[in-house]
C-alpha positions in Angstrom: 53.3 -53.5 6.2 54.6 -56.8 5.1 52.8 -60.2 5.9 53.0 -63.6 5.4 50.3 -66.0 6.5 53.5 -68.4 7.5 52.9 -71.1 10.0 51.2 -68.8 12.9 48.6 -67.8 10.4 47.5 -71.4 9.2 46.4 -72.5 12.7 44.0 -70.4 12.9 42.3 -69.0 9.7 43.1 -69.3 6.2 41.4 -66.6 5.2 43.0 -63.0 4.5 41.4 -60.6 6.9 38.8 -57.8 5.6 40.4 -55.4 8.1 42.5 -52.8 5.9 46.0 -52.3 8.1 48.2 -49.4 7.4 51.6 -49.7 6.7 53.3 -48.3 10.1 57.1 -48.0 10.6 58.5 -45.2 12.9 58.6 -45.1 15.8 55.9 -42.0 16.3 53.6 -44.1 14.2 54.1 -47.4 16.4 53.2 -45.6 19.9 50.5 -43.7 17.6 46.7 -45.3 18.3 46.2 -44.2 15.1 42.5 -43.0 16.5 41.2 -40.0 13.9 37.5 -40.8 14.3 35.9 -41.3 17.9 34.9 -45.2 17.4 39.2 -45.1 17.1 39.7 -44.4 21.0 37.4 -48.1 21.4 38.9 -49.8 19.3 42.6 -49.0 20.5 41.2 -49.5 24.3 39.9 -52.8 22.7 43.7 -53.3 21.4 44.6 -52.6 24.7 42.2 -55.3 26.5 43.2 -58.0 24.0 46.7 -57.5 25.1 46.2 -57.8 28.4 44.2 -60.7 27.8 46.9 -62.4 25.4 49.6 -61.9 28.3 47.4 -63.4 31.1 47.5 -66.6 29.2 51.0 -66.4 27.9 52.8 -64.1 30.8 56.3 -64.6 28.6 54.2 -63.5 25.4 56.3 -60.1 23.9 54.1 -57.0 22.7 54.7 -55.3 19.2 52.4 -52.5 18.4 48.1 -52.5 18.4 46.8 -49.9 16.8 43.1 -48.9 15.6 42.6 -49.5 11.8 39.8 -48.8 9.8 37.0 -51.4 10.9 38.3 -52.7 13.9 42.2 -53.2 15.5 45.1 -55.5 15.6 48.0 -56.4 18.3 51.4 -58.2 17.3 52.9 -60.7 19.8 56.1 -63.1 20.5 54.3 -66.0 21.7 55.6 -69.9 22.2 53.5 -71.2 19.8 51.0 -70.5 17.1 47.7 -69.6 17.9 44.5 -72.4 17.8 41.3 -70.8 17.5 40.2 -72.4 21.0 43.2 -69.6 22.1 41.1 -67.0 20.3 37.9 -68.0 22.4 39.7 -68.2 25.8 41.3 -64.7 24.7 37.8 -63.8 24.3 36.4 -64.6 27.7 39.5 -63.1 29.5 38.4 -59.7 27.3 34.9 -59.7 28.7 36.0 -60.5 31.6 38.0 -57.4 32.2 35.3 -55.1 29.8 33.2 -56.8 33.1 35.5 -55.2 35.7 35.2 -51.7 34.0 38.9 -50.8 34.7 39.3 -46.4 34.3 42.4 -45.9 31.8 44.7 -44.1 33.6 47.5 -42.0 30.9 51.2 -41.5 33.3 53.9 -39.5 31.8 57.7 -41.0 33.4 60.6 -39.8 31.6 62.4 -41.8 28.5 64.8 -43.3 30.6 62.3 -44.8 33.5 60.5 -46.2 30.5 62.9 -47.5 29.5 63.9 -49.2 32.1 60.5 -50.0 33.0 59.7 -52.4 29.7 62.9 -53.8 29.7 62.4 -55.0 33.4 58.7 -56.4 32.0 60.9 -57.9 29.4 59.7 -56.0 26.5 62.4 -55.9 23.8 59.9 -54.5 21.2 59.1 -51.7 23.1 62.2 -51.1 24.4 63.7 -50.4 20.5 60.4 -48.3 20.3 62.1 -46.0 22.9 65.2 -46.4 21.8 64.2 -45.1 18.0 62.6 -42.4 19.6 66.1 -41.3 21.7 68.2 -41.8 18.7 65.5 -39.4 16.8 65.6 -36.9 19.1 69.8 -37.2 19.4 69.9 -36.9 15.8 67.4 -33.7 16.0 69.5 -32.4 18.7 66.5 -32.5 20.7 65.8 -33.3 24.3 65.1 -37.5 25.0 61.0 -37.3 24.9 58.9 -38.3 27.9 57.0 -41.5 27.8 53.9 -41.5 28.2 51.9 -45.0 29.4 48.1 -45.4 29.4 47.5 -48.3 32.4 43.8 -50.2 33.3 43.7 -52.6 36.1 47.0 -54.6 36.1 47.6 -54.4 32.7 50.4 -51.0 31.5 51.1 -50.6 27.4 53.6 -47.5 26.0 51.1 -45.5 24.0 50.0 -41.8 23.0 46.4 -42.7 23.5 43.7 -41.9 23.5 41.4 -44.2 25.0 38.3 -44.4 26.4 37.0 -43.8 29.5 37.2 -47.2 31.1 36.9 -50.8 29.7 33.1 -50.8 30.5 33.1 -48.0 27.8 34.0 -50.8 24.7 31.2 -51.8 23.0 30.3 -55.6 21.2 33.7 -57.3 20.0 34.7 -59.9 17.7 37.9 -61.6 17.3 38.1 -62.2 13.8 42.1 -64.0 12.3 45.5 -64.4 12.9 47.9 -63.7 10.3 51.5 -63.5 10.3 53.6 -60.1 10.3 57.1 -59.4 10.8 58.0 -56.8 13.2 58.5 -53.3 11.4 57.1 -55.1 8.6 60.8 -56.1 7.8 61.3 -59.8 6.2 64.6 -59.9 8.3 62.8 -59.5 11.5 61.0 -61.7 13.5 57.5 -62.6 12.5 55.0 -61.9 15.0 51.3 -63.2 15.3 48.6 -60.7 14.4 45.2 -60.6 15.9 42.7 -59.0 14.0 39.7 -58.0 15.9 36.9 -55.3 15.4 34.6 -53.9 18.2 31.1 -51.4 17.1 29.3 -49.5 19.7 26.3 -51.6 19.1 25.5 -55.1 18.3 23.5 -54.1 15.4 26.4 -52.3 14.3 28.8 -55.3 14.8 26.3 -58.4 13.4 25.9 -56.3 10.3 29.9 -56.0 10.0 30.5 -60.1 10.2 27.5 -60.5 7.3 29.5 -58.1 5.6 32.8 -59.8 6.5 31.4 -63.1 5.2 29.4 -62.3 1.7 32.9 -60.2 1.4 34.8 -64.2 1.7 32.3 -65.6 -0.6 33.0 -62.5 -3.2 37.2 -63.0 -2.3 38.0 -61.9 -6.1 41.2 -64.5 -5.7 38.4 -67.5 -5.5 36.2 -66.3 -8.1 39.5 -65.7 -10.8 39.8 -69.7 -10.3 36.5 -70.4 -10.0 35.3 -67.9 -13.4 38.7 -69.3 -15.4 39.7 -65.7 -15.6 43.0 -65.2 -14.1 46.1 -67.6 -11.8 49.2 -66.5 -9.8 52.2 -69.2 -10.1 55.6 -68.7 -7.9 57.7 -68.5 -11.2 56.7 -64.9 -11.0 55.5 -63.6 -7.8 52.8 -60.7 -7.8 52.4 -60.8 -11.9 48.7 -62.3 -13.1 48.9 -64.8 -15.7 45.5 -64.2 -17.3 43.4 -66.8 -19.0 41.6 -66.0 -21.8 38.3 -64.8 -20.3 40.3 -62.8 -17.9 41.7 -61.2 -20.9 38.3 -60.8 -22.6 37.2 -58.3 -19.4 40.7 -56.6 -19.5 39.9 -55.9 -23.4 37.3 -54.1 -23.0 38.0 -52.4 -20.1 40.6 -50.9 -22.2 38.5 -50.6 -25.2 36.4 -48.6 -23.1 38.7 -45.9 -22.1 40.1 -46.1 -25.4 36.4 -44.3 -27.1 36.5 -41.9 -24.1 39.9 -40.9 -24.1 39.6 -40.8 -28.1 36.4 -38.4 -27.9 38.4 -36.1 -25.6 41.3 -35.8 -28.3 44.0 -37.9 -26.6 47.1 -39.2 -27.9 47.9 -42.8 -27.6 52.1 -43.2 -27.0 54.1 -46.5 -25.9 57.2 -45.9 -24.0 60.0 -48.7 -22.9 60.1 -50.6 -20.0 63.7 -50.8 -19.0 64.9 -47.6 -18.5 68.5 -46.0 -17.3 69.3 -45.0 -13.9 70.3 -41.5 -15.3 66.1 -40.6 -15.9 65.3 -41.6 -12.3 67.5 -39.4 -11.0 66.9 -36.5 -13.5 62.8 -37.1 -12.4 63.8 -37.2 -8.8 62.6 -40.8 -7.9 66.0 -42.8 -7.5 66.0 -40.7 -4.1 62.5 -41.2 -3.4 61.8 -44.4 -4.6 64.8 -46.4 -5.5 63.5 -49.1 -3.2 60.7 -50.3 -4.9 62.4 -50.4 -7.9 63.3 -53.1 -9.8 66.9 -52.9 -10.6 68.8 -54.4 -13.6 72.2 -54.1 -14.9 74.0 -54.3 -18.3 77.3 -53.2 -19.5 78.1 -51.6 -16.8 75.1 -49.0 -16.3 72.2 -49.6 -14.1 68.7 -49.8 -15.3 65.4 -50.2 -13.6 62.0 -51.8 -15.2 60.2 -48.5 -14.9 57.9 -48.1 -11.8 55.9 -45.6 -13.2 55.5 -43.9 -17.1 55.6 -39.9 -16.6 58.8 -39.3 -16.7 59.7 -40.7 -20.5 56.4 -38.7 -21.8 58.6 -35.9 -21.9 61.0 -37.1 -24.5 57.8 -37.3 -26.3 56.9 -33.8 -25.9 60.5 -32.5 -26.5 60.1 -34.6 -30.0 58.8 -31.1 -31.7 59.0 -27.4 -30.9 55.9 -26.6 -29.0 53.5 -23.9 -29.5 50.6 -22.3 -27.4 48.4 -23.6 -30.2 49.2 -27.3 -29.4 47.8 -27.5 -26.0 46.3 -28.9 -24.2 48.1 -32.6 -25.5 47.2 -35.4 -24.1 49.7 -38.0 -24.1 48.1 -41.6 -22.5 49.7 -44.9 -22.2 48.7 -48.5 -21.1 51.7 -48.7 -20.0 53.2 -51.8 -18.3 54.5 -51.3 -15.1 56.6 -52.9 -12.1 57.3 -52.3 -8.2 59.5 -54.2 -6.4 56.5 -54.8 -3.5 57.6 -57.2 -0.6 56.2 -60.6 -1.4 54.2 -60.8 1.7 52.1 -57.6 0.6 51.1 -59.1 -2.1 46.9 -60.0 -2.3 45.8 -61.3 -5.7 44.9 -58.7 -8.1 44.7 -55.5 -5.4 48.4 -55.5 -4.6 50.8 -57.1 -7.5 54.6 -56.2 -8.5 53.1 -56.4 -12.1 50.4 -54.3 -13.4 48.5 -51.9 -16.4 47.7 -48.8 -15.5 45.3 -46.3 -18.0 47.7 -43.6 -17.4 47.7 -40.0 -19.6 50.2 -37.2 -19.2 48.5 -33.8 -19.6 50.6 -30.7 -21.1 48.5 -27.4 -20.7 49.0 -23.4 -20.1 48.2 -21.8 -16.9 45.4 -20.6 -18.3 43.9 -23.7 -19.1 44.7 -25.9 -16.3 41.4 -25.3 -14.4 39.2 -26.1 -16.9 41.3 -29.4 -17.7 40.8 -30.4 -14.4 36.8 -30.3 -14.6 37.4 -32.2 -17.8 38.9 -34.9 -16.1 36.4 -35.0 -13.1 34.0 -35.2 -15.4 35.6 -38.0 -17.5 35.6 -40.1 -13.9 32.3 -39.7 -13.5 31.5 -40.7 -16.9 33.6 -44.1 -16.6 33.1 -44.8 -13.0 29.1 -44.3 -13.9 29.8 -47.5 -16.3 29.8 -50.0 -13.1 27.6 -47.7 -10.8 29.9 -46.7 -8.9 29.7 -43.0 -7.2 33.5 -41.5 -7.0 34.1 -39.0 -4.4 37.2 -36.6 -4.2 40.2 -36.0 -1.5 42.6 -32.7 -2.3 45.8 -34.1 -1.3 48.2 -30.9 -0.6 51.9 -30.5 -0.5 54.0 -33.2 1.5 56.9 -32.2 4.5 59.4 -34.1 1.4 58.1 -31.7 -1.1 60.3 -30.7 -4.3 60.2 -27.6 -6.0 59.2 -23.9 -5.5 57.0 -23.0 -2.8 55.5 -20.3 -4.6 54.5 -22.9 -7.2 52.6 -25.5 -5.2 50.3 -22.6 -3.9 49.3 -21.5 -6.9 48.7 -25.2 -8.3 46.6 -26.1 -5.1 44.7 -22.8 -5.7 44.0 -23.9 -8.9 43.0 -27.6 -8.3 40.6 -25.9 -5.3 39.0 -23.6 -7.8 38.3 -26.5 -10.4 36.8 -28.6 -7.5 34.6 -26.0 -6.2 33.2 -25.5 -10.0 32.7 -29.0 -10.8 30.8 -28.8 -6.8 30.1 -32.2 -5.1 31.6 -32.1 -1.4 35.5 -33.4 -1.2 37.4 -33.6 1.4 41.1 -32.3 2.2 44.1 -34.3 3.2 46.8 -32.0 4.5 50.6 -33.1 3.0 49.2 -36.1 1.8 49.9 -35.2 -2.0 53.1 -36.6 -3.4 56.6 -35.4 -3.4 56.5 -33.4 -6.9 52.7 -32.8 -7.1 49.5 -32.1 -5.2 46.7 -34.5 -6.7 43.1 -35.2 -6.1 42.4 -38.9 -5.2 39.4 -40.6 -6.2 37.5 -43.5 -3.8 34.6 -45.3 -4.6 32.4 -47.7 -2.0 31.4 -51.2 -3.5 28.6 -53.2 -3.1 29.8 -54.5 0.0 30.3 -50.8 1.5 33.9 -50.8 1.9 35.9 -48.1 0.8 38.3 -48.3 -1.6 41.1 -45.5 -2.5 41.4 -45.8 -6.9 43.3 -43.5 -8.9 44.5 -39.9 -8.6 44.7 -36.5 -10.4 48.6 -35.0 -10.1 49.3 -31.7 -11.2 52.7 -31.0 -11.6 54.7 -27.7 -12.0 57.8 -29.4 -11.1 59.3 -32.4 -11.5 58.2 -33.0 -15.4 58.2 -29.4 -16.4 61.3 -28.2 -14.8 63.2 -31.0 -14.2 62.7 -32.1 -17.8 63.4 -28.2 -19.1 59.6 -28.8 -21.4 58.9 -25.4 -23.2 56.0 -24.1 -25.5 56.5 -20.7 -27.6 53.7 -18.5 -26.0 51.6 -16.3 -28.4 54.6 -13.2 -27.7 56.9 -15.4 -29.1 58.6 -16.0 -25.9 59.5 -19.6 -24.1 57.1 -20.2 -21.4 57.0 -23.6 -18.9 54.0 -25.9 -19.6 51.8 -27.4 -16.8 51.8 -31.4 -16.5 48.7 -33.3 -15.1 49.3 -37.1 -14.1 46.3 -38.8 -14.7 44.9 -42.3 -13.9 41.0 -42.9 -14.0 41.0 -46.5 -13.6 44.1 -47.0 -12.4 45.8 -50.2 -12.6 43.6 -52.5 -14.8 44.5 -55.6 -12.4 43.5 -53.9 -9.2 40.1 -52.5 -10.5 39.3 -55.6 -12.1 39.8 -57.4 -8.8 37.8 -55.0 -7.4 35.4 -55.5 -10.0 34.8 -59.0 -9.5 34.4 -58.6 -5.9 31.7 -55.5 -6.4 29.3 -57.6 -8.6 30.3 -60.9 -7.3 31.7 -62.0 -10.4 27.9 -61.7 -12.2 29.5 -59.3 -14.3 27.0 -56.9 -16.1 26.4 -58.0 -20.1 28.5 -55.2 -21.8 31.9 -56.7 -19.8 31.3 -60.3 -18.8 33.7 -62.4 -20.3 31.2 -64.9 -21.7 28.0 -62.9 -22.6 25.7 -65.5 -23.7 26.1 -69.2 -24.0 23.3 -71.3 -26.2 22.7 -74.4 -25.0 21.4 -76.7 -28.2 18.8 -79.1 -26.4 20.3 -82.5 -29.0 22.9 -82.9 -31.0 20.4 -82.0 -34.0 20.1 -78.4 -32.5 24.1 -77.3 -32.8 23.8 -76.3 -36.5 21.5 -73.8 -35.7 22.9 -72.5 -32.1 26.1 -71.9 -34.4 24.1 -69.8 -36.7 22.5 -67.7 -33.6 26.2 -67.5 -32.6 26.8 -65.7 -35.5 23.8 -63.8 -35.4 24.4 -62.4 -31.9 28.0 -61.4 -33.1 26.7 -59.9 -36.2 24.1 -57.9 -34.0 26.9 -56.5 -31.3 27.7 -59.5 -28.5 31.8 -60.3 -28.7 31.8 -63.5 -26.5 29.2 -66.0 -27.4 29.4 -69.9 -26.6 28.1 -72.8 -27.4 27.6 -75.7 -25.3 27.8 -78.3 -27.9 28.7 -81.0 -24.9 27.2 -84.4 -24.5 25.5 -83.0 -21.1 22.1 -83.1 -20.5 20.0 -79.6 -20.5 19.7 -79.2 -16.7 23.5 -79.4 -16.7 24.2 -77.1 -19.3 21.9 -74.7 -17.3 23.6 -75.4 -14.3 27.4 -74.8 -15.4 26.4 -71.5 -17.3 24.9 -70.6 -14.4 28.1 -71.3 -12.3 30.0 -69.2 -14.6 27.6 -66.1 -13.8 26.3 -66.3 -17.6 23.7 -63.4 -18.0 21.8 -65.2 -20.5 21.3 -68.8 -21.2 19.3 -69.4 -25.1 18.1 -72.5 -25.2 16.8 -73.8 -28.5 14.6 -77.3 -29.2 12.6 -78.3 -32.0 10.4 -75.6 -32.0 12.9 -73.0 -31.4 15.0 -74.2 -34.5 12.2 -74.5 -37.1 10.9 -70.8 -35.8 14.5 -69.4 -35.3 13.4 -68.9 -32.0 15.0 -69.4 -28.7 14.1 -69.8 -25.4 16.1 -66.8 -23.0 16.9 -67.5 -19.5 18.6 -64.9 -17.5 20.9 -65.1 -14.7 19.7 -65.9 -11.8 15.9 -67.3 -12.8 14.0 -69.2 -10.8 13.3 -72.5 -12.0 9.9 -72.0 -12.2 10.1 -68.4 -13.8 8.5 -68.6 -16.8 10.7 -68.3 -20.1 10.3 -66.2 -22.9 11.0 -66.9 -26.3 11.9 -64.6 -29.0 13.2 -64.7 -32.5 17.0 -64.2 -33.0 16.5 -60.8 -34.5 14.7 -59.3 -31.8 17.1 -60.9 -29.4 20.2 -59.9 -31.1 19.0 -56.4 -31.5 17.9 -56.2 -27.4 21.7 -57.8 -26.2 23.3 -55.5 -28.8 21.3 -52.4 -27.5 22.0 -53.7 -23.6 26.4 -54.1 -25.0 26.4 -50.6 -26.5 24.5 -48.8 -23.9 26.4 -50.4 -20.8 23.5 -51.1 -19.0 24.0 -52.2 -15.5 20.8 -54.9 -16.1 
């Protein structure tokens, strides 16, 4: 889905909705409710309400598509003008109003061609190319034209599979929530539409906790924190590419430094491959059919080239370097590799979705017989880094796609063997029918923040296919005999961007001691004192802290404590007279109370307690 805030976005609210909306394109998906949990049904019925709701103020207002999302729902309309938020509150009231009159939903089935004519007599011209995408489907198919099915409540009559609720009585507390811009089909050449964003709970309880949620999630909004922390900026010379500053860097840094020790302990390789790469490889791999569009595309001399979208396929040049034996795998190939996708410019959202990113990506070469045992490896190695944060990863088995490459025979036995290595690890996980990728079946990894929301991070691909076949990789087996190796796509973290923006928004920017970007700052209480917070500088460094400050700066104490503060600082050393002749300082943590009494300790004991609190990744 493509948006851009545009003009019927900034009448109402500037700030990007919570509410995560699925891309949705065909035309089974548009007449879909998209309701896969029973809070769904409300929600669309809500959808539904809103619509009605929306046209009885606006009778010449056009309907795109309302579906249920997670958290709530959303309805595209045509309208004459942009939305106010006084629109928002009268839509409201018309809402309850009907919710009031507890209208039954009534589902009729009429034949394609009295639908038809039936929303282009409402004048409809959305749904009507719904229908029509659905007749040219079916003509291509060879298929009969499908019946239309419409789901109707008190005057009001919407295409749509369902299902709903009983009646309108049946929706529970509701909120309208934003307006945002979105072209139809989420298509840049189409008209753009105004969104409403709304979410409905079946109590109130349920829906007040939601909006504190909602709001502590603006006040985390990793885009305001980058400016307001100094870590990060976005500038139009390059769309959807973070220019980072240098604390923004500092937090990248040892990120990677971090998987660099794990990934080093568990015998990896580190490779760098090249950015622009030939046409010729995308099509050998298989992805210039599958995803040439999100490609960027470059030409020279004649021969196309693309910035590559993605690093597995050029690992394999690697591997083909030397003859393979048995005895060199498992190798473990990884890459911080630098990668870009041609993402439409009004998908774009700070550091979550950027045509620009890092990802900690490894390319695993093993035998059959050790594939199972690799995979608990790498559960476990998510575990082990997701732990650093807090965070709890769960699992999804994502199985073989309707698009699938590659022998049948194949994807069965590497789905039995990614189901044995998740049933050994144990843990519950969940399975997401043909929701694996076109060469590969994978296990995807999601995490909940602080804020409870769900987020989807990186993903386990084991491929039989499109690397090891496509690519023609070998290893001499112990009988002397060419064999195909196994290759497991990895990302733990994913892109580096995206989990950092996730990051910030998870601890609010108040970043635990062992990856805030300014660790300490010592704040010298006269000019007489800076001498000496330079040499605790230095001590700290010696004793395991990388980013120490000083704030040598004509302010006064209070405001040095105040700005460190308001840059999430987890420790603030203070030193005086005292301090200095004792080599003692003063240590105030984050967040203190101004009356919380302070405690002062000599710089060896405090350079030995940071150090311990770096190297052991606490939490705090």
């Amino acid at each position: 889905m493509a948006e851009d805030k545009g003009q019927a976005a900034a009448a109402v609210d500037d700030e990007e909705p919570v509410l995560d909306a699925p891309d949705r394109g065909s035309a089974d998906e548009l007449l879909d409710a998209g309701a896969h949990a029973p809070i769904d049904a409300m929600r669309h019925s809500t959808a539904h309400v809103m619509a009605e709701a929306v046209l009885d103020l606006f009778p010449d207002g056009k309907l795109g598509i309302g579906p249920a999302i997670k958290d709530g729902f959303y309805y595209d309309f045509d309208l004459p003008r942009p939305l106010t938020p006084d629109d928002l509150a009268a839509i409201e009231a018309r809402m309850r109003e009907s919710i009031k009159a507890d209208h039954p939903f009534v589902r009729r089935e009429i034949s394609w061609e009295d639908g038809r004519a039936l929303e282009a007599s409402k004048g409809q011209p959305y749904k009507v190319e719904i229908l029509d995408d659905l007749a040219r489907k079916a003509q291509e198919a060879g298929t009969a034209l499908p019946a239309t099915s419409l789901y109707e409540h008190g005057p009001f009559s919407d295409l749509c599979k369902g299902p709903h609720v009983e009646s309108t009585g049946h929706i529970g507390p509701f909120k309208l929530l934003a307006v945002a811009g979105a072209y139809w089909r989420g298509d840049e050449k189409r008209p753009m539409l105004q969104r409403i964003y709304g979410t409905v709970w079946e109590s109130q309880a349920e829906l007040d906790l939601f909006l504190e949620r909602r709001e502590e999630a603006k006040k985390r909004d990793h885009r305001k924190l980058g400016v307001q922390l100094d870590l990060f900026s976005f500038h139009d010379v390059s769309p959807g590419s973070a220019f980072w500053h240098p604390k923004g860097q500092r937090i990248w840094r040892t990120l990677e430094g971090a998987m660099r020790e794990l990934q080093d302990r568990r015998g990896y390789q580190e490779v760098s491959t090249p950015i622009v790469v030939s046409e010729r490889l995308w099509r050998q791999s298989g992805h210039w059919d599958h995803y040439a569009d999100n490609m960027f595309i470059v030409e020279a001399e004649g021969q196309k080239f693309s910035l590559k979208p993605m690093n597995c396929p050029e690992s394999t040049f690697i591997y083909r370097s030397h003859l393979r034996s048995y005895r060199d795998l498992p190798l473990r190939f990884s890459e911080f590799g630098r990668l870009h996708r041609n993402e439409r410019s009004g998908a774009l959202s700070g550091l979550t979705r950027v045509r620009q990113f890092i990802q900690d990506d490894a390319h695993i070469y093993v035998r059959p017989d050790q594939l199972t045992a690799e995979i608990e490896a790498l559960l476990g190695e998510v575990r082990e880094s997701y732990g650093w944060f807090g965070l709890e990863p769960r699992f999804a088995f994502a199985t073989r796609p309707d698009k699938a490459i590659g022998d049948p025979a194949l994807w069965d036995l590497a789905e039995g063997l990614i189901k044995d290595a998740l049933d050994r690890v144990g843990g519950d996980y969940v399975v997401k029918p043909k929701d694996g990728t076109f060469y590969a079946p994978k296990i995807d990894i999601y995490i909940d923040d602080a804020l409870g929301r769900e987020w989807q991070m990186a993903t386990i691909q084991i491929d039989l296919t499109m690397l090891p076949e496509r690519f023609d990789l070998t290893y001499i087996d112990e009988d002397g005999q060419p064999k195909r190796p196994m290759a497991i796509h990895r990302a733990i973290l994913g892109s580096l961007e995206r989990f950092i923006g996730i990051l910030v928004e998870h601890f609010a920017g108040a970043f635990p001691l062992w990856i805030a970007p300014v660790q300490a700052v010592i704040i010298p209480i006269a000019d007489r004192h800076v001498d000496a917070a330079r040499e605790l500088a230095d001590v700290l460094r010696a004793g395991g802290l990388r980013f120490v400050e000083v704030d040598d700066s004509d302010n006064r104490m209070q405001n040095k404590i105040r700005l460190a503060q308001g840059q999430k600082v987890p420790y603030m050393l203070i030193l005086g007279d005292r301090e200095v002749e004792a080599r003692s300082a003063a240590v105030r943590r984050r967040g203190a109370a101004k009356d919380e009494p302070q405690e002062v300790l000599p710089w060896a004991e405090i350079a030995a307690r940071l150090g311990a609190e770096v190297r052991e990744r606490r939490l705090g």
